[in-house]
C-alpha positions as CSV (number, residue, x, y, z in Angstrom):
1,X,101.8,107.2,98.8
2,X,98.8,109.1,97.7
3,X,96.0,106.2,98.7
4,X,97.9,106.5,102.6
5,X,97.5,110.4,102.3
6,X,93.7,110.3,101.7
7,X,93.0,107.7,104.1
8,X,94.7,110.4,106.7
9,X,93.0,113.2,105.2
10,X,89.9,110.9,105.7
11,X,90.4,110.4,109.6
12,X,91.5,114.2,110.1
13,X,88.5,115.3,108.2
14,X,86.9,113.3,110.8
15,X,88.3,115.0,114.1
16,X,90.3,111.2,114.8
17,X,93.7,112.1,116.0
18,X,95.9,109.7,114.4
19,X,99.7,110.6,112.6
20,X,100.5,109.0,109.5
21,X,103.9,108.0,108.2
22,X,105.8,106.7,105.4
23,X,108.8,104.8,104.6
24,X,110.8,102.9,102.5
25,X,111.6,99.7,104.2
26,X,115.1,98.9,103.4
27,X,115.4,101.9,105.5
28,X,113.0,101.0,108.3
29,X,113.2,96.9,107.8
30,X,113.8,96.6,112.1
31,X,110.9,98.0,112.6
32,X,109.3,95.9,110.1
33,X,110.4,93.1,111.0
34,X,109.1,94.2,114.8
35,X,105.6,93.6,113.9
36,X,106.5,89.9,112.6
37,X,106.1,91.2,109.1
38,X,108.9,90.6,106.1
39,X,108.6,93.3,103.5
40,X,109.3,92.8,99.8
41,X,107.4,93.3,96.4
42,X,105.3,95.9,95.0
43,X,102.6,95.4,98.1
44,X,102.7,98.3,101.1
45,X,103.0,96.5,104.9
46,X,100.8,98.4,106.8
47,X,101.2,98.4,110.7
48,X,100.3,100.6,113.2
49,X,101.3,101.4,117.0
50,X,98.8,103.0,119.7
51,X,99.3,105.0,122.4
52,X,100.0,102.4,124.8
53,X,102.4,100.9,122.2
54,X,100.4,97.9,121.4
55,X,101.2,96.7,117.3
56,X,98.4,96.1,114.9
57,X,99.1,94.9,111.4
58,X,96.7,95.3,108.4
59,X,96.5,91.5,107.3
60,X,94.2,92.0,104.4
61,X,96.0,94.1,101.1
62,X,96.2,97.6,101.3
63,X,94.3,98.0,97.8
64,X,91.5,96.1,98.5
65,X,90.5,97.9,101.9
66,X,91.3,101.2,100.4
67,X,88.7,100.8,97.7
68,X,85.9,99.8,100.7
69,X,86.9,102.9,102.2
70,X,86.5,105.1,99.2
């Protein structure tokens, strides 16, 4: 939860208006499963939804394009 919290910080700092969320996906697993992604493991599913609802899912791991960023 922290790495998605600096990323957002990151993109506020920047004057991007984008909102952020979390959630455990037993709770949220329709949605998931929305953006043709299956959850499970220790890995965070990243997806995102625009303005004009339009899905985009990170394909590469979380971990690895967090440590680019930073």
């Amino acid at each position: 939860m922290y790495r998605v919290i600096k990323v957002a910080k990151k993109f506020a700092d920047s004057g991007r208006k984008v909102s952020f969320a979390i959630s455990d996906v037993e709770d949220f697993q329709q949605e998931v499963s929305g953006y043709g992604l299956s959850a499970g493991g220790d890995k965070p599913v990243v997806a995102a939804r625009d303005e004009k609802d339009q899905k985009f899912v990170m394909e590469k791991d979380f971990r690895s394009v967090f440590h680019q960023i930073w």
